[in-house]
Every structure is written in C-alpha cells, then in structure tokens.
TORPA-4810 file (N, C-alpha, C, O; in nm, 3 decimals):
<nodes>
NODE_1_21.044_11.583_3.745_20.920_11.543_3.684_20.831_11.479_3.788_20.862_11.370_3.836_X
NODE_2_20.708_11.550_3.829_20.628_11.519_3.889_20.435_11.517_3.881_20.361_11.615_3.888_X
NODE_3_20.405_11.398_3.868_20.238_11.414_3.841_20.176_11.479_3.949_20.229_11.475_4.060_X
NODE_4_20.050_11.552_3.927_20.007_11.577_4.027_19.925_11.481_4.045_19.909_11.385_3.970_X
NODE_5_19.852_11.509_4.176_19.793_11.427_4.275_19.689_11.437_4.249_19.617_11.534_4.276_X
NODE_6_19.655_11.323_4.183_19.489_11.293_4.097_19.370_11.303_4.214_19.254_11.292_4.174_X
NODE_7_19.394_11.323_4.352_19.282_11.289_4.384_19.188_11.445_4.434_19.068_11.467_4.452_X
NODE_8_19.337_11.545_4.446_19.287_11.699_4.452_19.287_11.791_4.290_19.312_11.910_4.277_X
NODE_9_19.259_11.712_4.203_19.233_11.779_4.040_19.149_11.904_4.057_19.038_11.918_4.108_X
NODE_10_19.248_12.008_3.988_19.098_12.117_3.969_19.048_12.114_3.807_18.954_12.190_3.783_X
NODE_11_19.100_12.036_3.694_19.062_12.039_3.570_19.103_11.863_3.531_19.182_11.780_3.575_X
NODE_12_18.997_11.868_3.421_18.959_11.711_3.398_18.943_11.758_3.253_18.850_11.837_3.237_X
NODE_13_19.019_11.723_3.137_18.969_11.777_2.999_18.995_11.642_2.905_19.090_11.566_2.886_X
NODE_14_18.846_11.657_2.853_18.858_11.493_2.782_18.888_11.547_2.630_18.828_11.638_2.572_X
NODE_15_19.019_11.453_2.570_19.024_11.489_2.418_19.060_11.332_2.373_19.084_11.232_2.440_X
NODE_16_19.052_11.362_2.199_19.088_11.269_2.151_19.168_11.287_2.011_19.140_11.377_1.932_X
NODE_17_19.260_11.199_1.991_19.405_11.231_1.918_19.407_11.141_1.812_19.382_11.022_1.831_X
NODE_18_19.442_11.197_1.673_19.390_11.095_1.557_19.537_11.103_1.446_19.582_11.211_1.407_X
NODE_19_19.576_11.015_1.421_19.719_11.009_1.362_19.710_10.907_1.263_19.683_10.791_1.294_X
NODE_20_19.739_10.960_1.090_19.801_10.883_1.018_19.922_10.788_1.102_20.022_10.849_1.139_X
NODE_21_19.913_10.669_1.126_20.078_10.609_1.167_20.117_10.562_1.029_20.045_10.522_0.937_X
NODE_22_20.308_10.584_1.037_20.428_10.589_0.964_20.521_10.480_1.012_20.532_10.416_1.117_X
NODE_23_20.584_10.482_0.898_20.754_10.398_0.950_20.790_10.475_1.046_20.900_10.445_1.092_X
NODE_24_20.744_10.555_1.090_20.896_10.669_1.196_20.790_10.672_1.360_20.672_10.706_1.365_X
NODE_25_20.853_10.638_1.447_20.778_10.633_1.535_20.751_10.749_1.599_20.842_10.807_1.657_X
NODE_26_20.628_10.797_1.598_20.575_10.909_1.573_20.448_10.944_1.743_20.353_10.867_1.757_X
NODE_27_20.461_11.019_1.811_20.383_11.046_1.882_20.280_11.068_1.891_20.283_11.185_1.928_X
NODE_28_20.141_11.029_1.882_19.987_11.071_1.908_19.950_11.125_2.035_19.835_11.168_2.042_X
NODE_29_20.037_11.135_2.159_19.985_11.195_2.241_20.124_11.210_2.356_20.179_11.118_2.418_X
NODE_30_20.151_11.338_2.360_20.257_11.416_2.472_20.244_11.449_2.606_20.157_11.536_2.604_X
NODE_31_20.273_11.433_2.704_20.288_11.515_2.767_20.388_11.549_2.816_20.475_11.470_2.851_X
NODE_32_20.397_11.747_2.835_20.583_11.776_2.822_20.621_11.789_2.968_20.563_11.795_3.077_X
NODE_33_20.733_11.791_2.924_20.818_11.786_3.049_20.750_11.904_3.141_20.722_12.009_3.083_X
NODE_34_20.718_11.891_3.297_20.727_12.048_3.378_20.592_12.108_3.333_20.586_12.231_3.338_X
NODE_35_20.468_12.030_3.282_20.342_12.009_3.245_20.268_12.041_3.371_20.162_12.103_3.369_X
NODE_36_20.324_11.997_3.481_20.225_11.955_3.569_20.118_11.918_3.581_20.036_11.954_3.666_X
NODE_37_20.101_11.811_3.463_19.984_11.743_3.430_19.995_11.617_3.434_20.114_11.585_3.432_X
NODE_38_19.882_11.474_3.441_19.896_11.363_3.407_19.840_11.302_3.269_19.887_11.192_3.295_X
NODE_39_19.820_11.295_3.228_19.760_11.199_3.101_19.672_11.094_3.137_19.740_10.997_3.170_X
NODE_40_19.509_11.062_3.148_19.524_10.925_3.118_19.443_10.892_3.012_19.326_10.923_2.991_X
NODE_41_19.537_10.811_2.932_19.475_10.711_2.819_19.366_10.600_2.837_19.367_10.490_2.892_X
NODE_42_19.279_10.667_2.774_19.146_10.582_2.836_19.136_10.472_2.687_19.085_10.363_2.710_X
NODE_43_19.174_10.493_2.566_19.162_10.403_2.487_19.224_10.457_2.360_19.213_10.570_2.313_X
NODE_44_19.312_10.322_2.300_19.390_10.349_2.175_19.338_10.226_2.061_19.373_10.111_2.086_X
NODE_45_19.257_10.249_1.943_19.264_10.219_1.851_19.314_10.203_1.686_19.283_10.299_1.616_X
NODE_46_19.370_10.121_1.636_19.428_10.129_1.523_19.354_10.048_1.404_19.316_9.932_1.405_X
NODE_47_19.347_10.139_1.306_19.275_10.049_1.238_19.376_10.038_1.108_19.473_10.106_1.075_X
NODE_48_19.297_9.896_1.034_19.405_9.879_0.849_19.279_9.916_0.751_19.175_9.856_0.725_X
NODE_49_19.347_10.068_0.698_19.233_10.112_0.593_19.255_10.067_0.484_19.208_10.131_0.390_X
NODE_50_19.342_9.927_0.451_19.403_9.863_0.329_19.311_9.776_0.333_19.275_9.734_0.443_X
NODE_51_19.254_9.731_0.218_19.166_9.667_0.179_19.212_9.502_0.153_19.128_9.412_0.148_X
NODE_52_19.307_9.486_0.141_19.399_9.344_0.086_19.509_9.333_0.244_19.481_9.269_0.345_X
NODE_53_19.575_9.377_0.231_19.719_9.361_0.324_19.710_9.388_0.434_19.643_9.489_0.455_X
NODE_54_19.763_9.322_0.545_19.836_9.309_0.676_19.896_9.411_0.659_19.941_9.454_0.554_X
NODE_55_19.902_9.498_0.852_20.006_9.567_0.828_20.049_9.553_0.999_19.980_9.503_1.088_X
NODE_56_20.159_9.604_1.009_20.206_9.537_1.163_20.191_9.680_1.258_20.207_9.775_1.181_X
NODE_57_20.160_9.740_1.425_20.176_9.825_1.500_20.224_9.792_1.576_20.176_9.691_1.627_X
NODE_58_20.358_9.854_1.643_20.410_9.892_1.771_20.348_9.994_1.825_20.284_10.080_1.765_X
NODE_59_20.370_9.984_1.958_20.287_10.106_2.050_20.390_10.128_2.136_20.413_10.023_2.195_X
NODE_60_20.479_10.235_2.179_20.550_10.252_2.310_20.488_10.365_2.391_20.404_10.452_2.369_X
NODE_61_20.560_10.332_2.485_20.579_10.494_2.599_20.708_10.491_2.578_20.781_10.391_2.576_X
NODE_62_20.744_10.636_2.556_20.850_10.689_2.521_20.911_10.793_2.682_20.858_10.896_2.724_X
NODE_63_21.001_10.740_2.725_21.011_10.768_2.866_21.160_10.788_2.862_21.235_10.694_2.832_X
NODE_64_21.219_10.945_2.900_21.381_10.907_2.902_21.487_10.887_2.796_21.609_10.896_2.812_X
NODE_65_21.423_10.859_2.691_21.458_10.845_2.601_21.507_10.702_2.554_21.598_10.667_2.479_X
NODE_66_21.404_10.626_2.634_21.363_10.472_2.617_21.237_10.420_2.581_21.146_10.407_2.663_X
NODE_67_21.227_10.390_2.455_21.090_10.303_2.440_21.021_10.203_2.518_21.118_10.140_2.560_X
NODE_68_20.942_10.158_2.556_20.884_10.100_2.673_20.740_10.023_2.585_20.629_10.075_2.597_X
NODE_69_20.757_9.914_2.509_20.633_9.842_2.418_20.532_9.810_2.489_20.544_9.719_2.571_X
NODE_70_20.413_9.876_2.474_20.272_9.862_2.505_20.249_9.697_2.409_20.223_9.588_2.459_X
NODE_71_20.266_9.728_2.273_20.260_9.655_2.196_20.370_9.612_2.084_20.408_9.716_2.030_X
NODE_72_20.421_9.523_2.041_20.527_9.535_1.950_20.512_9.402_1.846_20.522_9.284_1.879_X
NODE_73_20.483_9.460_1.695_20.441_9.420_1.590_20.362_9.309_1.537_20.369_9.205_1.472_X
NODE_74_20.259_9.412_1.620_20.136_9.310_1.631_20.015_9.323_1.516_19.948_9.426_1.512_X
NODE_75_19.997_9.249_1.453_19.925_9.221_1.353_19.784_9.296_1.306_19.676_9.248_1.340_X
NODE_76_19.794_9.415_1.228_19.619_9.438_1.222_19.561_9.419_1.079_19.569_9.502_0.989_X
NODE_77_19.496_9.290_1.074_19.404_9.240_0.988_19.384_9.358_0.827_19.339_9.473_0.835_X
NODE_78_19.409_9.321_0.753_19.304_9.444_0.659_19.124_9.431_0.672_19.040_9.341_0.683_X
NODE_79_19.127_9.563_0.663_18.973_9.603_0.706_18.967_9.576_0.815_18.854_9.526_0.825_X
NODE_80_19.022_9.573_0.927_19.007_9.555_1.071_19.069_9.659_1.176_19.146_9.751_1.149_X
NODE_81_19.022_9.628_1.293_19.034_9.700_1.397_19.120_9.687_1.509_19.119_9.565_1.526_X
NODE_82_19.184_9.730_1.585_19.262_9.650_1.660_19.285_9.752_1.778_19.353_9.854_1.784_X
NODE_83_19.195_9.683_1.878_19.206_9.729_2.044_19.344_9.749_2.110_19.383_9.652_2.176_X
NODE_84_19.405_9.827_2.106_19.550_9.829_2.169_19.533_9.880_2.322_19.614_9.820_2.392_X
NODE_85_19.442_9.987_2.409_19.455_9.953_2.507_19.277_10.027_2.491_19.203_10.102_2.428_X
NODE_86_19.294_9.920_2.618_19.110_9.920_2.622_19.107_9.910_2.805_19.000_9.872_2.853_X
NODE_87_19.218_9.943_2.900_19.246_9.968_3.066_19.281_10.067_3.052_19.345_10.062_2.947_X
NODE_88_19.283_10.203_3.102_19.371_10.313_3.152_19.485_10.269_3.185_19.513_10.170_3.252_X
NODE_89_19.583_10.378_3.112_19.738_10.362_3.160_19.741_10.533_3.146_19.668_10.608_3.082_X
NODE_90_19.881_10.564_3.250_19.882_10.720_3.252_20.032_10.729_3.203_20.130_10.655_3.201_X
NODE_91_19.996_10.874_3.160_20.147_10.899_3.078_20.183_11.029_3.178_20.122_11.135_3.166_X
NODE_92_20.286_11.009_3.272_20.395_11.142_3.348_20.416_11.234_3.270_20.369_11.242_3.157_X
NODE_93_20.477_11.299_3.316_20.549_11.439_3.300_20.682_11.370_3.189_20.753_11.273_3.215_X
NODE_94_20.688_11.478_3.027_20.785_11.388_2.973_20.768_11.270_2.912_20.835_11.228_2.817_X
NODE_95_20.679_11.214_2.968_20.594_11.077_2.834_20.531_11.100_2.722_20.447_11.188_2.700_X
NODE_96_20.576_11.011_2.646_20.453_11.020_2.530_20.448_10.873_2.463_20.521_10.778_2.495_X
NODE_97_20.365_10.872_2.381_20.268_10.724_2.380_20.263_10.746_2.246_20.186_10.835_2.211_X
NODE_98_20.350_10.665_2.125_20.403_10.650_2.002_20.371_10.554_1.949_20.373_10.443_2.002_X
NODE_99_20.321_10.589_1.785_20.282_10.417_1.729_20.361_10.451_1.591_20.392_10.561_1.544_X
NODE_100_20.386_10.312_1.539_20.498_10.335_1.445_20.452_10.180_1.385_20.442_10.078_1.453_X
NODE_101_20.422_10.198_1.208_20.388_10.125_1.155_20.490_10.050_1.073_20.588_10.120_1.047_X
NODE_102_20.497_9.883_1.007_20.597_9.848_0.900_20.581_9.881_0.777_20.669_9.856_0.694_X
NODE_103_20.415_9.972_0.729_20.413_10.034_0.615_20.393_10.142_0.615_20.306_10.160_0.700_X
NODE_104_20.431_10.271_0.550_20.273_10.411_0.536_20.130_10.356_0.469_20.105_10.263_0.392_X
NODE_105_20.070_10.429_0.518_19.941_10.434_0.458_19.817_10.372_0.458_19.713_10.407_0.401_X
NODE_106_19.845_10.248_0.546_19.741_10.147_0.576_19.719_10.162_0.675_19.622_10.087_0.686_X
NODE_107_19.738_10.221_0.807_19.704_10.187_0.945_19.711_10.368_1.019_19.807_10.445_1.024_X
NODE_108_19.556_10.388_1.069_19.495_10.486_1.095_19.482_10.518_1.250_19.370_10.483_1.286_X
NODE_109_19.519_10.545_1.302_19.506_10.583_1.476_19.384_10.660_1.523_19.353_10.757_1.453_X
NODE_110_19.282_10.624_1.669_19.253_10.733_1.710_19.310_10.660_1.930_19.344_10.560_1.994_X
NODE_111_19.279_10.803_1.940_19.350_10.787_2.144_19.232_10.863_2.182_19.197_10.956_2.110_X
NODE_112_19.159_10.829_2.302_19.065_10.918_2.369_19.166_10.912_2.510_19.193_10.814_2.580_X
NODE_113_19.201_11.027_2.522_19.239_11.069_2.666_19.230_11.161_2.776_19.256_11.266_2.717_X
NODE_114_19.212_11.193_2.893_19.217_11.285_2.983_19.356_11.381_3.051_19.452_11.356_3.122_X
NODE_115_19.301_11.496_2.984_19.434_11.583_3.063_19.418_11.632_3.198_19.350_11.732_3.219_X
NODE_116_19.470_11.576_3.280_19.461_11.630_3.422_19.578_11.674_3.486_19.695_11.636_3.482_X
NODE_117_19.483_11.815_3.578_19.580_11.921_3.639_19.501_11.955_3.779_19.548_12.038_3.857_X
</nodes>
C-alpha cells in the first residue's frame, strides 16, 4: 500500500459523501486497497436532525483492521451542527473514514473530499 506522490498529480477530483449514520460503524468514504490514490478530507460534518434529543458520534480511520478515533462520543446538540474535521487529513491506500452513531435516525453526515491520482 502506497500513496502517490501528491506533488506530481495528474487528476484532482473534488466530491462529496452524504450518509444516514447508524449504530454499525459504517463508512462514508473508502479508499481501496491498490487504488493508487490518496484521499484528502477537506471537511466532515454531522448534524442532529432530532428536534428534542442528544445524540453521540464517533469518527474513525479504519486502518488494518484497527479503528483509529478522529472523534469518540462526542456530543451533537439537537438541531445542531457539529464540525468534526475542519484541517485536512488524508486517507492511504486501504483507509476509510467511518462514523457510527449511539442512535439511528437522528444524526446526518456530509464529507467534502479530494480524490487524488
């Protein structure tokens, strides 16, 4: 598993990744093994579309088959918003970047990221 070398890129593709989050920790954004691509996560938001209740988000990188907490059960307000990464972080070859809620149904994901090759 190897990134390529961001500084000779011949493609730069900006997307963005939008996920009901669940009890099950669930991936919003992959990249597979032997990709020869990098990822970078330019910004992850979660919001609580529950009108009354708290609901809690973990965030990992999923690496190896080890979770790695960006964030871990951290509080998002009802009716609120919650900045989870607002710096670039890059996801390798084989990473992926998972959010996993303590309820269904209250807490809404979006990821703006860059696929580079």
């Amino acid at each position: 598993m190897a990134a390529p070398n961001i500084v000779n890129v011949s493609t730069i593709i900006g997307r963005t990744a939008v996920q009901a989050v669940t009890t099950t920790a669930t991936a919003i954004v992959t990249n597979s093994a032997n990709s020869n691509k990098v990822f970078k996560v330019n910004a992850l938001y979660v919001s609580n579309v529950d009108g009354t209740n708290n609901a809690e988000i973990t965030v990992d990188i999923f690496r190896n088959s080890t979770a790695f907490r960006v964030a871990f059960t951290v509080v998002v307000p009802a009716d609120a918003t919650l900045d989870v990464i607002s710096k670039a972080i890059y996801l390798e070859e084989g990473d992926s970047l998972r959010l996993t809620a303590n309820v269904n149904g209250d807490l809404e994901a979006i990821c703006s990221y860059e696929e580079i090759s």
